[in-house]
Structure formats: C-alpha cells, structure tokens
C-alpha positions in Angstrom: 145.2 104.8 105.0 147.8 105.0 108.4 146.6 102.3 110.8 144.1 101.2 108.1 146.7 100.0 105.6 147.1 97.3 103.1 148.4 94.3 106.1 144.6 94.2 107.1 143.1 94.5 103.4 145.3 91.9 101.9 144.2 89.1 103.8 141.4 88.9 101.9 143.6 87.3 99.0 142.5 84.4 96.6 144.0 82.0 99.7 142.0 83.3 102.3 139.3 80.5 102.9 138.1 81.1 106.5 137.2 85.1 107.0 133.6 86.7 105.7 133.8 89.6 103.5 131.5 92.1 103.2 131.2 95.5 101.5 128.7 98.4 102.4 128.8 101.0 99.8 127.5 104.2 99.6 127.1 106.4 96.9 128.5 109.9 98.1 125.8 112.8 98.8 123.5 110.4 96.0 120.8 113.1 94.9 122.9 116.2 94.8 125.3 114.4 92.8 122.7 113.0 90.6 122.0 116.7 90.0 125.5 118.0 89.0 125.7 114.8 87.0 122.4 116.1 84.9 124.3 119.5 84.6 127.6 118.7 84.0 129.5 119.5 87.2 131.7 118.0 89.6 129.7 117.3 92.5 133.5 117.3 94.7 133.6 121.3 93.8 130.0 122.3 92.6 127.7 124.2 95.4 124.2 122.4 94.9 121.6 121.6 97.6 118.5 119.5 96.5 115.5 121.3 98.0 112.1 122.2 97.1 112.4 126.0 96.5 108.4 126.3 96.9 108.5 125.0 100.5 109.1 127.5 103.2 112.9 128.6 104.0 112.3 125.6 107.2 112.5 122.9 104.5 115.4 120.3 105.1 117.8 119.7 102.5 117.7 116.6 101.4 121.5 116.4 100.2 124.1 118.9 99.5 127.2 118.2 97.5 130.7 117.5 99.4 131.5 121.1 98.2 129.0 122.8 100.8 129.9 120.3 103.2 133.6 121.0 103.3 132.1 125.2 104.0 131.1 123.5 107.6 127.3 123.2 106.3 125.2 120.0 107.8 123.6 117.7 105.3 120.3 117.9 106.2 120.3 121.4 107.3 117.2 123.5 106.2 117.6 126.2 103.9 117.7 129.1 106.3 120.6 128.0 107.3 122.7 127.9 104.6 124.9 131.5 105.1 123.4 133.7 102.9 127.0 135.1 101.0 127.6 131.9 99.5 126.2 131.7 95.8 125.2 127.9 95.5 122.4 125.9 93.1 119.0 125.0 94.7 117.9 121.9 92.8 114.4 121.1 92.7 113.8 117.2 93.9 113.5 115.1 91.1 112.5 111.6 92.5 112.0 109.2 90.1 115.5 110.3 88.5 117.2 109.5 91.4 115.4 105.9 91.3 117.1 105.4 87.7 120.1 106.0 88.7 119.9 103.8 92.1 118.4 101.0 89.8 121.6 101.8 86.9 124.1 101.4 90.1 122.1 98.3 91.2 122.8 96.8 87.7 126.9 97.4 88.5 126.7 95.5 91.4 125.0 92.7 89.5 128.2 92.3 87.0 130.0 91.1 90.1 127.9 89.9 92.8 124.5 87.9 92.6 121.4 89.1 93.8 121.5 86.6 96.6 124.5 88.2 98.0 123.4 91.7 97.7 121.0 93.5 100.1 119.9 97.0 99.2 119.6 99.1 102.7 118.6 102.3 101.3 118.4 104.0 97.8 122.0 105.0 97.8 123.4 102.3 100.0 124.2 98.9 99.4 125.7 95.6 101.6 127.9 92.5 99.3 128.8 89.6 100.4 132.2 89.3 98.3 133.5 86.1 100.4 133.1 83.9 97.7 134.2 85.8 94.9 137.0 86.8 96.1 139.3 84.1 94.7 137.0 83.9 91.4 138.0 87.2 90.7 141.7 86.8 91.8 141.5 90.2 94.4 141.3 91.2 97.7 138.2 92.5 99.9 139.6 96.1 98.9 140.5 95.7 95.3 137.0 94.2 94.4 135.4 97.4 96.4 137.4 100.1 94.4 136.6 97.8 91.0 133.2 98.1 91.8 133.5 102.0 92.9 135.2 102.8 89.7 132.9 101.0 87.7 130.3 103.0 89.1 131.6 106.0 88.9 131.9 105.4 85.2 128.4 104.2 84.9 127.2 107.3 86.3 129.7 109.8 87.2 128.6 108.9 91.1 131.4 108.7 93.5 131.1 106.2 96.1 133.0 105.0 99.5 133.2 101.2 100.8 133.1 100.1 104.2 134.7 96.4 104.4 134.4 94.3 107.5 134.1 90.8 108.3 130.7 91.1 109.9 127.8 93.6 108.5 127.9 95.4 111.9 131.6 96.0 110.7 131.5 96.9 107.5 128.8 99.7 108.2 130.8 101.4 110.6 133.8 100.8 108.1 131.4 103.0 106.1 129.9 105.6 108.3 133.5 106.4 110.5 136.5 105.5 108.4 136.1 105.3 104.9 134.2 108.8 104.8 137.4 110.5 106.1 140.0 108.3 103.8 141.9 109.6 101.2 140.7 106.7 98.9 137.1 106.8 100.5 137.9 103.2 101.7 137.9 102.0 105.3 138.4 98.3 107.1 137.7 96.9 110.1 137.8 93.1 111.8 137.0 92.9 115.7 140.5 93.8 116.9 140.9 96.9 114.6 137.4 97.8 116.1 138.6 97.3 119.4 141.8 99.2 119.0 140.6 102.1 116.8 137.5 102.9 117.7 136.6 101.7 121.6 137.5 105.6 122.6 136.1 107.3 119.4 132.8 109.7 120.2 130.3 110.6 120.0 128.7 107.4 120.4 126.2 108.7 118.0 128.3 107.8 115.0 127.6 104.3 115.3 124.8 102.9 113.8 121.9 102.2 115.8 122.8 104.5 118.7 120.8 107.5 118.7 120.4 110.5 121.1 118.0 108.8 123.8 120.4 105.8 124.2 123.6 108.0 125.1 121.8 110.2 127.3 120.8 106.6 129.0 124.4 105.4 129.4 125.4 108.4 130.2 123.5 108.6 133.7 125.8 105.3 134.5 128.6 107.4 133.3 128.9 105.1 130.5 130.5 107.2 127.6 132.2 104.9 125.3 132.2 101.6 123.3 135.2 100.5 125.9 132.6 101.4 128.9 129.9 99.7 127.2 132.1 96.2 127.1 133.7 96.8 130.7 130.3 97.4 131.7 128.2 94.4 133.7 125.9 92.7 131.3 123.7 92.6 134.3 123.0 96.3 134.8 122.7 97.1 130.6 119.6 94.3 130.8 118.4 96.2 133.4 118.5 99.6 131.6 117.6 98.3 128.0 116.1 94.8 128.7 116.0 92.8 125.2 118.0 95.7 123.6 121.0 95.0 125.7 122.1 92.0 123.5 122.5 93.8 120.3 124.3 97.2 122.6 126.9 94.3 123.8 127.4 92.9 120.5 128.3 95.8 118.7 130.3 96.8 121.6 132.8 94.3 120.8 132.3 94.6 117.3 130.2 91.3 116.8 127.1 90.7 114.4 125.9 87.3 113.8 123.3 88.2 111.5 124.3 87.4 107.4 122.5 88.6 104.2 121.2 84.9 104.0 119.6 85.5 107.1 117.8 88.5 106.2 117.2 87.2 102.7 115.3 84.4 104.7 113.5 86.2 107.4 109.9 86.1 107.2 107.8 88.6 109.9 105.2 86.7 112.2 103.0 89.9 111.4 102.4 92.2 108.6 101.5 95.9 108.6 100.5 98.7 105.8 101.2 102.0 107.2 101.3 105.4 106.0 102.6 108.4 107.5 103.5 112.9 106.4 105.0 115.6 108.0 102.9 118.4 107.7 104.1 121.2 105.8 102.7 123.6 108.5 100.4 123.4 111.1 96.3 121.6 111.2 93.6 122.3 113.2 91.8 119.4 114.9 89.0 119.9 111.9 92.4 119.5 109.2 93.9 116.5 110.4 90.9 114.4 110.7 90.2 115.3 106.7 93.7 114.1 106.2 93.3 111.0 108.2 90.6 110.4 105.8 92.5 110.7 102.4 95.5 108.8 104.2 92.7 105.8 105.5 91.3 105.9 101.7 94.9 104.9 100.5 95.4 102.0 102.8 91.8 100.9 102.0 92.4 100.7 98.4 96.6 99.1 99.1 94.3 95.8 100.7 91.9 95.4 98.2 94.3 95.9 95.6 96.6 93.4 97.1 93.6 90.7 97.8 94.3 91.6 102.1 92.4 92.6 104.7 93.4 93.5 108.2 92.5 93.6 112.0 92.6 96.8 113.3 94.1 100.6 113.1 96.3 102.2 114.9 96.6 106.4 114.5 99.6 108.4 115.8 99.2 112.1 115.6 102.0 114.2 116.5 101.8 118.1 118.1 103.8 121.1 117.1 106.7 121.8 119.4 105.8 125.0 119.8 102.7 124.0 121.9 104.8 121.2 123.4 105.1 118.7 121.3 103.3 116.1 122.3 102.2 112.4 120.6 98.8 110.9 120.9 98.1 107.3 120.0 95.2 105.0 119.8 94.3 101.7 118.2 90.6 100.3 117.1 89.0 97.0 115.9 88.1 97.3 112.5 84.8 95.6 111.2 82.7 93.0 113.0 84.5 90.2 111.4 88.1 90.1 112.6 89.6 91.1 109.2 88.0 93.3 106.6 89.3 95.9 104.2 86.3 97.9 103.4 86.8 101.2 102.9 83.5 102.3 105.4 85.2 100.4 107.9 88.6 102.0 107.5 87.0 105.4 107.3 84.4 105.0 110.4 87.1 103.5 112.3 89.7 106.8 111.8 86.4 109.1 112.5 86.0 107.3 116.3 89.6 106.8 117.2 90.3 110.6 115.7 87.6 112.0 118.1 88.5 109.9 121.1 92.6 111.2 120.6 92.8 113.9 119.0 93.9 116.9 121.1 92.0 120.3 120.8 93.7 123.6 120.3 97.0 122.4 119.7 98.1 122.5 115.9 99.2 118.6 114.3 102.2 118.7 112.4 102.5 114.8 112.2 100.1 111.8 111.1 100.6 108.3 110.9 97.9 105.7 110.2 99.2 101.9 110.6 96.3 98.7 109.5 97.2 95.7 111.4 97.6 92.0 111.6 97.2 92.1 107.5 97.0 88.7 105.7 95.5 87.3 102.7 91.7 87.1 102.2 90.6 84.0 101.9 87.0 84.8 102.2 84.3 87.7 102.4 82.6 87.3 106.3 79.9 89.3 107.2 78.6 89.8 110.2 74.8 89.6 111.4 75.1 93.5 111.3 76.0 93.6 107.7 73.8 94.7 104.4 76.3 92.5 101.9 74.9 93.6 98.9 75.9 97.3 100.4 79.4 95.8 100.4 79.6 94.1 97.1 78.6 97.6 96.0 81.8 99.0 98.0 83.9 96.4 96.8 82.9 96.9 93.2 83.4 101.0 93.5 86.6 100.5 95.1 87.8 97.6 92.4 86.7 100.4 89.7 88.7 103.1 91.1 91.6 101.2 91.6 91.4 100.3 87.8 91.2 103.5 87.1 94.0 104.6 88.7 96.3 102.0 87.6 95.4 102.4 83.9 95.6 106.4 83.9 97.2 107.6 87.1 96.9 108.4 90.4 95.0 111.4 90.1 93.1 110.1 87.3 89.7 109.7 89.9 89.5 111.1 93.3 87.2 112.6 95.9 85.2 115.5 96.8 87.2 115.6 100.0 90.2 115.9 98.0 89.5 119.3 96.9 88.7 120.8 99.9 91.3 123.3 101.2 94.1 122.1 103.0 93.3 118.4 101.7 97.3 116.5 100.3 96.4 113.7 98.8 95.9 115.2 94.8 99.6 116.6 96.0 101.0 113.6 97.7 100.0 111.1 94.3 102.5 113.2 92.6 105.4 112.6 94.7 107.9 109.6 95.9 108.9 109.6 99.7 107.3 112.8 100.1 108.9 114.6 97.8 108.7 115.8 94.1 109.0 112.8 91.8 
C-alpha cells in the first residue's frame, strides 16, 4: 500500500483503547457484478453494462463491470457511448435481485457487527463501527475489513473495497480516493495522513459532498485545494457558504464529529413524502399535468395508508435543456383544515399550482411532487366548507383500493387516467427506483 502501509493499520490492535474505528465498505460496481454472478463470470474480466435495452441509446448505465472501466469507459455513461467495436453484455435491470443480494451482504455484516453499529448509506454501501470489536475479535481495523470482504465475497461472489478512518468523514474518502486504486482494495486514513496525502490531491470533486457548483465557487477566490480551503479565513468561507462553511472547514482538516449513534438517534423536526421521475422523453404542458396527477394519487394513498395527513404541496417541474433548462417551483395549502390527506384535496391542489407554474411551449423532462409538514392523524376536521359524508365516501374508496392493492398488487386497481397515452404510473408500479424490478 506505499505510504498507506501496515504502521498506520496496526494501531488498531487489541491494545488500542483510545482511537474510533470505522469501516465504509463498498461492494465493487454492485449490480453489474450481481449480473456476471447470475451468469457465471468474473465481473474483474467480463464486459457487462446493466441497462434497459428498451430505452433509447441516451439511457445511463447504471453500472458497468471493472472490465469496461479499465477500456477508459465512465460508470454511468449512457449507452451511445460505449465504442461501438467492443463486443460487451447488455443486462437488463433486475431490481429486486439486486435487493437480495444487498439484504444477503447485510446478513455478513451482522455475523460481526450489531445492527446498532452498522448504518446502511446506499444499497451497495455500508459504514461499521468496529472500535469495540476490535479486541473481541483479536485484529486490527484492517484485518477485520478484509475478514468481512472475504466473507462476502464468498457469500456472494461480490468483491468489495474498505475505506478505514477514525472519523466517518475519513473512512469515506478512505473509500472513494484510496482504497479504489489499492492493490488490496484497502485504504486508511487518520487526520495527519489526510493532511499529508491528500491536502494537494484534485479535483476537489472526489471528496464527498463537494460537487461542481462549490468548486466553481472557491475557485473565483482562487481557492483550489483542501490545503487552500484550511489556509483560507474562516471569515470569508461564511461569507461565501454561510451555515455550509462549518461542515467545508471540517472536512478540510479531515474532522467529523458526527458518529453512527448520532445518526441512529437523530429524529427530523419535519417530515415529508415526496415523489419524483425523469422523464423518458419530453411532455407537453397537457402531459405533465396528467402525470402530476397519477404521482399526487400515490402520495394520497402513502398518507392514508400510513394513518398521516399533511399541510401543503410543493411541485417542481424541470424543462428540457434543449429549450434552456429551466426549473419552476411552487408550493399550496392543502385543504381548509391545516392537515388533510384527501385525495380531492391532493388532486385540486396539483391542478391550481400546475396552472399557476407550469411553463407553456417548453417540453418537461422532470417532475417532483413533495407533501409537507406530515404527522400523524389524530383526528378527521372538517371545515364549514365541507360535505363529510362526501369524504367518508373518499376515505372509504381510497381505504378499498389500498386493500386491493396490498392483497393483489400494485396494478391490481387503477384509473381511467392511467390508460391514457403517455400516462407512467401502470409502468412505474412495476419497477424499484425507477427501474425494472
């Protein structure tokens, strides 16, 4: 591992008593490797890209195997362009497969760690807190992370890397800089490796949390680098990021106060439902109102089923970039009551606020429908304005469907709308994250 050898790693031995530990795996290029598990490749040397092969040649990848990406291809590149000379699998998404495994590898972390020290970040990523367990089990930080990489390697034939660090800012860029590029997929930070190793490394973009926008920002102080980011007055980043400026100075100096207890603990002031698609090509105004529709339908029924109701609604629509794109947003009361989850309410609600946003004669490519300020229903309050017995009636339809569905699927009831052409939601039922399940 050159600078990243054993003198760091192995003071995390059964003495050690005072450092925190943590491990943030990730299981290598998950769903194409699920997919030349299934088929009996190697994932290391097979050509595979998980895409659907029904949407246009524009569709993004969602994972190609270390194989492809060694050929110089981008892991979320869209089809077109991958060259056309090289002869590779196209593997149709296959979502709830990919869930299996994630909950299989989720099992191997359990034979070492508990639950309480484990927080899932993604479906194919994982942080452990090993600081305890490190003297149970008689290893080092970096001996229990390739124990629990082999293990799951031969509980699924998924390879893995480990990021170890002795803060979870650490261990993540562990992850996403160092371990990627090891020979043993294994990479190890503390604060002064950070600052030695890595205050000079670019793009900035490779460490988590920085995107794009904030570099460009940073840049216009001729601020390049983690190094310029510490030498830099606190004074002036508050200024330019306000609030944000904290966690930028933090991670600057390689320091995260936040633990897995803490996130295991935290509970929101306020609670959302959302729901939100890409479009697979471009809507008219008329198209994108009958999807807000389905999409307000969904988030009706999510409240009742869940005994909630909420304040108001908040729609973002999102243009094509070809006519510039631009991004509309709005947000409306819903009810008369200060909290309902009638699905009238929902749906008159997107009508208004669609007609007082929506742009005309510019094609939608993006929708996303947010219900606000969502809590528990105590009781039903009407309004003076209200027919209740109209509502039980509502209430009762929308109870019935949702039994419905429940007992015999999704798509088991649905609505006229539904059918009508261009409508996604008959579509959408049958997939997970937007894609096939």
């Amino acid at each position: 591992m050159g600078e990243m050898g054993n003198s760091y790693l192995l003071e995390a031995t059964v003495t050690n008593h005072t450092n925190t530990f943590y491990l943030c795996i990730d299981l290598k290029s998950f769903y194409a490797s699920v997919e030349c598990v299934e088929r009996g490749l190697d994932p290391m040397t097979t050509l595979l890209a998980v895409a659907d092969p029904e949407r246009t040649e524009k569709t993004i990848c969602l994972a190609i195997t270390p194989a492809m990406k060694a050929l110089g291809i981008k892991n979320r590149c869209r089809v077109f362009e991958i060259p056309k000379n090289i002869d590779y699998i196209m593997a149709v998404p296959r979502m709830h497969l990919y869930l299996e495994y994630s909950a299989r590898i989720y099992g191997v972390y359990l034979k070492y760690i508990a639950k309480e020290d484990i927080h899932v970040y993604s479906v194919d990523e994982a942080f452990l807190d090993v600081t305890h367990y490190l003297a149970m089990y008689r290893m080092n930080a970096k001996e229990l992370g390739l124990r629990i990489m082999q293990d799951i390697y031969e509980t699924t034939g998924i390879r893995a890397t480990c990021g170890i660090g002795t803060n979870l800012y650490l261990c993540k860029i562990a992850l996403d800089i160092m371990a990627k590029k090891s020979p043993d997929f294994v990479g190890a930070l503390n604060e002064a490796r950070y600052r030695r190793l890595l205050w000079d490394h670019l793009p900035l973009t490779d460490f988590w949390s920085i995107g794009g926008g904030t570099v460009r920002r940073l840049a216009n102080y001729g601020i390049f680098t983690m190094r310029d980011i510490a030498n830099t007055p606190e004074d002036l980043l508050y200024r330019v990021f306000g609030i944000d400026a904290e966690l930028l100075i933090d991670h600057a100096w390689g320091r995260e106060t936040v633990t897995i207890a803490d996130i295991k603990a935290f509970r929101p002031s306020g609670h959302s439902l959302s729901s939100g698609q890409v479009l697979p090509w471009d809507y008219d105004r008329e198209g994108g109102l009958l999807l807000a529709k389905e999409m307000g339908e969904d988030l009706a029924l999510d409240l009742l089923w869940q005994d909630l109701i909420a304040d108001s609604l908040t729609m973002t629509l999102g243009y094509s970039k070809a006519s510039g794109g631009d991004w509309v947003r709005g947000t409306r009361v819903l009810g008369r009551t200060g909290g309902t989850n009638s699905a009238s309410a929902v749906r008159e609600t997107i009508e208004a606020l669609y007609d007082a946003i929506a742009l005309y004669d510019k094609p939608l490519r993006r929708i996303g429908l947010s219900l606000n300020r969502v809590r528990e229903e105590v009781c039903v309050q009407y309004s003076f304005f209200d027919d209740p017995a109209a509502l039980e009636r509502e209430r009762a339809r929308q109870r019935a469907v949702l039994y419905i569905k429940n007992k015999y699927g999704k798509n088991a009831i649905f609505q006229g709308m539904d059918l009508i052409e261009g409508a996604r939601t008959l579509e959408r039922n049958a997939q997970i994250g937007g894609h096939r399940a």
